[in-house]
N, C-alpha and C positions, 0 to 999 in steps of 0.2 A: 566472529571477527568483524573489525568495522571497514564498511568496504574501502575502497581507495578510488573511485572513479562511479559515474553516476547508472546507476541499474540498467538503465535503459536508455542508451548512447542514439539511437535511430526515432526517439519521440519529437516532433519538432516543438520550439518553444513558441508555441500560438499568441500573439502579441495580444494586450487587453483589451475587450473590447464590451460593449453593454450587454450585446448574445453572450457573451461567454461568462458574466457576472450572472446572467438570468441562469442559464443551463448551469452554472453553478451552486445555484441556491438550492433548484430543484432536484438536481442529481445528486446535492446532499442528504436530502431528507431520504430520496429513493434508495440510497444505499447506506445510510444508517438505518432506516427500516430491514432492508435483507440482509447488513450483518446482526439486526436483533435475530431475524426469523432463522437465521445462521445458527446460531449461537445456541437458540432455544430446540433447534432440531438436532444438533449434536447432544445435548444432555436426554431429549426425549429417545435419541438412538441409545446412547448409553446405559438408559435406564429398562429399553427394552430389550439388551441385546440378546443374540442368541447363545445358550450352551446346552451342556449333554448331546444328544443324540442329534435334536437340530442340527446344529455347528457341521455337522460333518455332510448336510446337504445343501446349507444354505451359504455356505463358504466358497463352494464349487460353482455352485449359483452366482453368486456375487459377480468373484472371481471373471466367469464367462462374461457375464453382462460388459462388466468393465474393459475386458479386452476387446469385445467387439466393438463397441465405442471407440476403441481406441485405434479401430483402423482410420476413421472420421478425423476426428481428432490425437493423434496422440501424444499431445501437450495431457494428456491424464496423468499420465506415469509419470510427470517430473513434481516437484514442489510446489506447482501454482503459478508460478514465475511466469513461464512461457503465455499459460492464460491469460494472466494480466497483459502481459505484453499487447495481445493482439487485441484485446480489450482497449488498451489505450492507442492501439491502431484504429481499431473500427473495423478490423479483420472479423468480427462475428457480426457486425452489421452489412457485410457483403455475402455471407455466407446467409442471410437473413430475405437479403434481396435478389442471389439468386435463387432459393428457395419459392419467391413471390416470380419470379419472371420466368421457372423455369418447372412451373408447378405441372403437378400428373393432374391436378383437381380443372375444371371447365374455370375458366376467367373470362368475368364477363364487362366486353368489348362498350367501348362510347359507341351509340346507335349512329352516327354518322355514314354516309354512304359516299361511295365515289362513284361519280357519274360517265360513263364511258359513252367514248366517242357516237353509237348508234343509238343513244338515248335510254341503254340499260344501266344497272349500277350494281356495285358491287358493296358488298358489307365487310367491316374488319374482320378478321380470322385471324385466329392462332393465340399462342401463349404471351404473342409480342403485338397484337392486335393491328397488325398491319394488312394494310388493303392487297388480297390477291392481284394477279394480274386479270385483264379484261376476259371473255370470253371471247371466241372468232365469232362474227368474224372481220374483231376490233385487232388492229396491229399496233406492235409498238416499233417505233423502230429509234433504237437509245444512242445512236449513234448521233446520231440526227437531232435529237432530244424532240420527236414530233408522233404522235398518236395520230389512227382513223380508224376507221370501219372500209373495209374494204366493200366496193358496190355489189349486188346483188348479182349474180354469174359470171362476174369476173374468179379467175383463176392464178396462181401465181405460179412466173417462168420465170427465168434465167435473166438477168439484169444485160443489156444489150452493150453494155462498155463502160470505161474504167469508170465515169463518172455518176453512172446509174446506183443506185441506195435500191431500187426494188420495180421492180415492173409484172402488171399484170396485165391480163388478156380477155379478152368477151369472145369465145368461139364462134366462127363463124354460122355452126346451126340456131343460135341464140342472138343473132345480130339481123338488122338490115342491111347490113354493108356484110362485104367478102370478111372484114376482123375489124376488133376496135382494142384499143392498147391504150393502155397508163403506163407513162415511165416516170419513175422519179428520180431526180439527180441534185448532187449537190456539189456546190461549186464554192471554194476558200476565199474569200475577199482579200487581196495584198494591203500591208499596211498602207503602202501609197498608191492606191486606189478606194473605189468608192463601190458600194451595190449596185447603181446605176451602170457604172461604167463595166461590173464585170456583169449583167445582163446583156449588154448591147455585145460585148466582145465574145461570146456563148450564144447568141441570138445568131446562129449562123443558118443558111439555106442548103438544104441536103442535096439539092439538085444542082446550084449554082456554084456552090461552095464563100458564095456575097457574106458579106453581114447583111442582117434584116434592116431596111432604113428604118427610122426613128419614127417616120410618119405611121409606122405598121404599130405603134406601141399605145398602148391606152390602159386605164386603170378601173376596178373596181372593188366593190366592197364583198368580199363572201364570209358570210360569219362575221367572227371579231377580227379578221384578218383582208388588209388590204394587197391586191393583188396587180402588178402589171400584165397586164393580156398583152401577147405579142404574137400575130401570125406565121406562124416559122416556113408552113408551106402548103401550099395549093396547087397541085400539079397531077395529071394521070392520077384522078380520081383520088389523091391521097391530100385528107387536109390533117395537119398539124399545126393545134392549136398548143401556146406555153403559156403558163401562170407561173409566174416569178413573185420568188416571196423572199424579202430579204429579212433575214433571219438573225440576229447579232453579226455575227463579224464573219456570216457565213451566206448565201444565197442558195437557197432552191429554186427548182423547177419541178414544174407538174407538165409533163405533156400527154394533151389526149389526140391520139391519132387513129384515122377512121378510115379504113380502106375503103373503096369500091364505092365511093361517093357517084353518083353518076352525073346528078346538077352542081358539082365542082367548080365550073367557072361560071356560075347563076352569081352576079354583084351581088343580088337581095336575098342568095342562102342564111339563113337562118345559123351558124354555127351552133350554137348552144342547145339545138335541136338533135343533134347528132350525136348517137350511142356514147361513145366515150367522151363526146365533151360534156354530157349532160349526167354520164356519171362522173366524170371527176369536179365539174362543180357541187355534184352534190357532199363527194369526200373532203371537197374543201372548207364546204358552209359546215362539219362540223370539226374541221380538224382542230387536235388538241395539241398545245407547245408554241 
C-alpha cells in the first residue's frame, strides 16, 4: 500500500546549503558502495547457507546472537524502518561518541598542564581529559571563584563570622608572636555603591568600633593582582593588617593578624616582617582568580 503521510514525520527539512551538497555527493558513493557489498553478501549467504544437520545448531546460534544484540538495539526485530530512522537522526552517531567519551580503553589526554597556585601542576585525567583538582596544600574556594596554596604551618579553623569565606592559624609553638591568623572574607558590592566605598564602610577598628580614616589606606602590587593595604589595628600588641581586593561586583579581604607583637607601637615596625603578614602576602603573590 501506498503510504498517505511522510515515513518519517520527526526528520527536520535541513535547508540547502554547499556542506550539505558536498556530504551529499560523498554519502552517495559511500552508500551505493555498501548497498553493492549488501546485495553481494546476501547472495554469498545464500549460496552458503546452512542445511541438514548444521541448521539445527547454527539456527540456535544465530538466533541468540541476534537477540542479544537486540537488548542494545532493538530496532533488529522490526523491518529496518526504525534503523533508518535513527540513521537519519544521527542517533548511531551519538551512540558512536559515547562509545569514544566513555571508552574502558586508556585515551590519551593533550599534554598540557595546569599550573597550581604553590608552583606545582597538574596533568589531564580521565576519559574526559579534565584537569584534577590541585593537590593541598593548594585550596579552592569556588564560592569566591579564587585559588591559593595555603602558607606553610598554617592550619585550618572555624571561619570567625558571617562575613569570613575561610580562616587559618599559625600555632602559637611555630610562631614568634603568642598566634598569627588569616581571615578571609567577602563582601557584595550594592549596585549603588562602588568597591572603594564598601572597603572604607568594612574598614572598621575592633577596638574603637571608628571607621579606619582614609589616610591608613594605600596600595600595592602582589602578583598580577593589585591590592589596598589598610591598617585595621594596632593595639595591645595585636596588629591587623587588611588586603582588599575588589574582585568584579564582589570585594575581599585578607586580614593577617599577629598577636603578641611586643614593638607594637615601634612607628618604624616593619609589618610585612611579621608571621602572618608575610605569610599572607606570600598567599597573595600567588593567588589564582
Amino acid at each position: 500500500f501506498l503510504p498517505s503521510a511522510a515515513t518519517y514525520a520527526d526528520i527536520p527539512n535541513y535547508a540547502f546549503s554547499g556542506s550539505i551538497m558536498v556530504w551529499s555527493l560523498v554519502a552517495g558513493v559511500v552508500i551505493g558502495f555498501l548497498a553493492v557489498v549488501y546485495v553481494r553478501l546476501l547472495g554469498w549467504v545464500s549460496a552458503h547457507r546452512a542445511s541438514g544437520v548444521t541448521m539445527l545448531w547454527m539456527m540456535p546460534v544465530a538466533f541468540a546472537l541476534v537477540g542479544v544484540a537486540g537488548f542494545k538495539y532493538p530496532q533488529l526485530f522490526g523491518n529496518g524502518k526504525d534503523m533508518a530512522h535513527d540513521a537519519f537522526l544521527g542517533i548511531g552517531g551519538l551512540v558512536y561518541r559515547n562509545a569514544v567519551e566513555h571508552s574502558n580503553q586508556p585515551i590519551a589526554c593533550p599534554l598540557d598542564a595546569k599550573l597550581c597556585p604553590d608552583g606545582t601542576s597538574v596533568a589531564r585525567t580521565g576519559t574526559s581529559c579534565t584537569f584534577p583538582a590541585c593537590p593541598p596544600p593548594n585550596v579552592t574556594l569556588a564560592d569566591v571563584h579564587i585559588a591559593f596554596a595555603i602558607p606553610s604551618g598554617f592550619q585550618d579553623v572555624a571561619p570567625p563570622d558571617a562575613a569570613a569565606v575561610a580562616a587559618y592559624e599559625l600555632p602559637p609553638a611555630a610562631s614568634s608572636t603568642d598566634t598569627a591568623d588569616i581571615v578571609i572574607r567577602h563582601y557584595a558590592v550594592d549596585a549603588s555603591s562602588t568597591p572603594l566605598a564598601t572597603m572604607q564602610a568594612t574598614a572598621v577598628s575592633g577596638t574603637s568600633g571608628a571607621p579606619v580614616p582614609t589616610t591608613a589606606f594605600s596600595s600595592t602590587f602582589l602578583g598580577t593582582h593589585r591590592f589596598t593595604v589598610v591598617s585595621i589595628e594596632r593595639f595591645e600588641g595585636i596588629v591587623d593588617t587588611a588586603y582588599y581586593l575588589a574582585h568584579g561586583a564582589d570585594v575581599l579581604r585578607f586580614d593577617a593578624i599577629d598577636r603578641g607583637v611586643g614593638n607594637w607601637t615601634d612607628p618604624s615596625l616593619d609589618l610585612t616582617t611579621l608571621p602572618a603578614n608575610a605569610a599572607l602576602r606570600q598567599l597573595l603573590t600567588n593567588l589564582q582568580g
